[in-house]
TORLO-20193 format. One record per residue (C-alpha): x, y, z; residue number from 1; residue in three letters. Coordinates in steps of 0.02 Angstrom, whole numbers. Example, Ala and Ser with C-alpha at 12.3 -4.5 7.8 and 13.67 -1.06 7.14 Angstrom:
// residues 2
       px       py       pz   resi   resn
      615     -225      390      1    Ala
      684      -53      357      2    Ser
//
This chain:
// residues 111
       px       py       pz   resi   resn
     -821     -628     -756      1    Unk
     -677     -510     -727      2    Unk
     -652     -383     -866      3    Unk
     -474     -336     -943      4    Unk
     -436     -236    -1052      5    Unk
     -367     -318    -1213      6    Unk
     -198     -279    -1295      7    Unk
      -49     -190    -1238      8    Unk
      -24      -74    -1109      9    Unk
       46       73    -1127     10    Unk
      218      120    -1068     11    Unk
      311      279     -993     12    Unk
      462      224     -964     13    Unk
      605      131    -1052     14    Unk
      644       38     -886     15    Unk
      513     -112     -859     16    Unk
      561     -130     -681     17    Unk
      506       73     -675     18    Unk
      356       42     -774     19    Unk
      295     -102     -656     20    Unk
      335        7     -499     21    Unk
      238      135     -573     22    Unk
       87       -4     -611     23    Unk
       88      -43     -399     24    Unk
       78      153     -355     25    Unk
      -78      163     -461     26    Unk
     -136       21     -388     27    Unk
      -97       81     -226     28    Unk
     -175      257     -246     29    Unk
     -337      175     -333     30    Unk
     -331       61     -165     31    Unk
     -319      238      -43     32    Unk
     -444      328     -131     33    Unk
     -573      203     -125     34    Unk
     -531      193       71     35    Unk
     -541      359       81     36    Unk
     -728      370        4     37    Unk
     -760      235      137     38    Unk
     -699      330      265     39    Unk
     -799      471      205     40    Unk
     -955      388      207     41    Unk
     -936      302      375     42    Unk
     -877      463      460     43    Unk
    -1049      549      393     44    Unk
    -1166      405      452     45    Unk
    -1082      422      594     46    Unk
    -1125      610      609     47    Unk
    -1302      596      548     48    Unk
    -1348      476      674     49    Unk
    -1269      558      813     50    Unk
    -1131      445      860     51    Unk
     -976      565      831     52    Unk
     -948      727      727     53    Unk
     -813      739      629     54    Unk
     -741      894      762     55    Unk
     -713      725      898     56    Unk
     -626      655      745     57    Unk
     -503      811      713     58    Unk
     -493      833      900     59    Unk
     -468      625      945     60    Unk
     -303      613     1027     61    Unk
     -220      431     1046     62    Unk
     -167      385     1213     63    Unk
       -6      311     1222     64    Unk
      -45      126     1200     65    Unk
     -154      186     1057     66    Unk
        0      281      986     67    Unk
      127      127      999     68    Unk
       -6        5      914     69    Unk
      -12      142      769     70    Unk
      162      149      747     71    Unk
      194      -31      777     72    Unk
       64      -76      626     73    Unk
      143       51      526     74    Unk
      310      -13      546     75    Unk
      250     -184      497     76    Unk
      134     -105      366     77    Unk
      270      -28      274     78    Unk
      393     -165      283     79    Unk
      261     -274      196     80    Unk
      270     -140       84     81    Unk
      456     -129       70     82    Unk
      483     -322       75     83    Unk
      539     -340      -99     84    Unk
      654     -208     -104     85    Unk
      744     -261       56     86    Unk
      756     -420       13     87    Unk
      842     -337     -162     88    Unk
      958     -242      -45     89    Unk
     1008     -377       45     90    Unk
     1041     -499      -98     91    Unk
     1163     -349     -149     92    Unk
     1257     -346       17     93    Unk
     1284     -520        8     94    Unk
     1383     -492     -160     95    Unk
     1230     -571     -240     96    Unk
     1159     -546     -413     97    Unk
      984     -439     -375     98    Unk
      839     -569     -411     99    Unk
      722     -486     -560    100    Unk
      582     -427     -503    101    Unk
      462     -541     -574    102    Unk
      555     -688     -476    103    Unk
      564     -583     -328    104    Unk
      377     -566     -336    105    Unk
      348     -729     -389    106    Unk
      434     -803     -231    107    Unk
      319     -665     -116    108    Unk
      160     -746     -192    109    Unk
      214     -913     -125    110    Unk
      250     -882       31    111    Unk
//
């Protein structure tokens, strides 16, 4: 059973829209640093059974196929990232009321 933890959560800001942007980057940085513990622990199994130390890591350079595939995820990663908030943008170029966030994210989940 999932736990939660009852009753209201506590807010920073005035702004909801800054308070729920705020909510994601915790999220996000919870998400990094457990990746980064992962990381941690592969690249030492790694080491302790001889496959790689973590000096070929430091000194691994990408070809150039390796580098494009990098930047191509991470130009896809980020616009994943960023989808809400271009689609925001847009709506305003368009002359467009901005879409709340909530419906914004609401149409995101669908899809």
């Amino acid at each position: 059973m999932p736990r939660k933890a009852k009753g209201q959560r506590p807010t920073f800001f005035t702004d909801p829209q800054v308070e729920k942007v705020l909510a994601m980057t915790m999220a996000l940085a919870g998400e990094v640093s457990v990746l980064r513990e992962r990381l941690d622990t592969v690249e030492r199994l790694a080491e302790a059974k001889g496959l790689f130390s973590r000096q070929d890591i430091e000194a691994y350079r990408p070809s150039a196929r390796v580098a494009e595939e990098r930047e191509r995820w991470r130009k896809e990663y980020i616009a994943r990232i960023l989808r809400v908030v271009h689609e925001e943008l847009e709506a305003i170029e368009r002359g467009e009321t901005a879409a709340s966030y909530d419906a914004v994210v609401r149409a995101v989940s669908s899809s």
